[in-house]
C-alpha positions as CSV (number, residue, x, y, z in Angstrom):
1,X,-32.1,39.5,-73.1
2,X,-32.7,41.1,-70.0
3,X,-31.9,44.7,-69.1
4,X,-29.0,45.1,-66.8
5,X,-29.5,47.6,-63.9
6,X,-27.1,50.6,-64.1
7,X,-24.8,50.9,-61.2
8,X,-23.8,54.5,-60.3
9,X,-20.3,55.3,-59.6
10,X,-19.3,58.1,-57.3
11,X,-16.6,60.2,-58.8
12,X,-13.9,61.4,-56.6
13,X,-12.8,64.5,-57.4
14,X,-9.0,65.0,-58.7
15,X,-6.9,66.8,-56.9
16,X,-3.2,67.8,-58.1
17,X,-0.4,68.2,-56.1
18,X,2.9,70.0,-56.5
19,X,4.8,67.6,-59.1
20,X,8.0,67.6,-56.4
21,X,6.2,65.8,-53.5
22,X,4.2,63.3,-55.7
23,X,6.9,62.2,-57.8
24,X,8.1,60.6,-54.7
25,X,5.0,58.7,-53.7
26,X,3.5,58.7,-57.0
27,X,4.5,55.2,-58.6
28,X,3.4,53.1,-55.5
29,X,0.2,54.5,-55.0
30,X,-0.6,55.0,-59.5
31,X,-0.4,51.4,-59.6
32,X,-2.5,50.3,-56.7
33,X,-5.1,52.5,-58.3
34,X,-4.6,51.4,-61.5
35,X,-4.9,47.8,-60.5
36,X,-8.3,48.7,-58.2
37,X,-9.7,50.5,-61.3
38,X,-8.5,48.0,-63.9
39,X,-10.4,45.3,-61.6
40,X,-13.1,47.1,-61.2
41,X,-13.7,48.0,-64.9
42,X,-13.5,43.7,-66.0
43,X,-16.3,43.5,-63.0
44,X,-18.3,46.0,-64.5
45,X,-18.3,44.9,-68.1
46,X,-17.6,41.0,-67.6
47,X,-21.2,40.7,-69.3
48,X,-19.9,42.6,-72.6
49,X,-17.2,40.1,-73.4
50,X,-19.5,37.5,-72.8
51,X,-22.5,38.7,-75.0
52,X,-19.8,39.8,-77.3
53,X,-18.3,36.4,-77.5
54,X,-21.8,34.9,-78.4
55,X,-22.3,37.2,-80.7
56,X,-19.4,36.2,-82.6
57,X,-19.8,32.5,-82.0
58,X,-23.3,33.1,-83.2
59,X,-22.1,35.0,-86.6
60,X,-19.5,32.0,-87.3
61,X,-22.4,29.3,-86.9
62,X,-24.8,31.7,-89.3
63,X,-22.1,31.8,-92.3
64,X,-20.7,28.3,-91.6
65,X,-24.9,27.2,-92.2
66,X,-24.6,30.2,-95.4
67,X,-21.8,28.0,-96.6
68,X,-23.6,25.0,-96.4
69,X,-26.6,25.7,-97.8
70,X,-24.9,27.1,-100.9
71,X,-22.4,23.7,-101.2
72,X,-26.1,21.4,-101.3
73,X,-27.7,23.9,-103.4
74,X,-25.4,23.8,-106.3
């Protein structure tokens, strides 16, 4: 397999705010955020579930063939 290229992320820094005034304005804007980031994040690593789901599908053809081989050798 081929490498993948690293793509850097600029971090924005965190900033707090006085818990009275964000509670207000907080929930909206969390979840828009959240949403971006949680998008963002299956973009980023789409390729893991895929080579992670050949992996597997990869393992189960290796033992079903381990199976096998021991039922015609007996």
């Amino acid at each position: 397999m081929a490498k993948a290229k690293r793509v850097q992320r600029v971090r924005e820094p965190r900033v707090r705010e006085p818990q009275a005034a964000a509670t207000e304005a907080q929930p909206a804007a969390e979840k828009s955020k959240r949403l971006s980031s949680t998008e963002q994040f299956q973009q980023e690593y789409a390729y893991v579930l895929k080579d992670l789901r050949f992996i597997f599908a990869l393992a189960g053809i290796m033992f079903a063939l381990l199976v096998i081989i021991n039922l015609v050798l007996r």
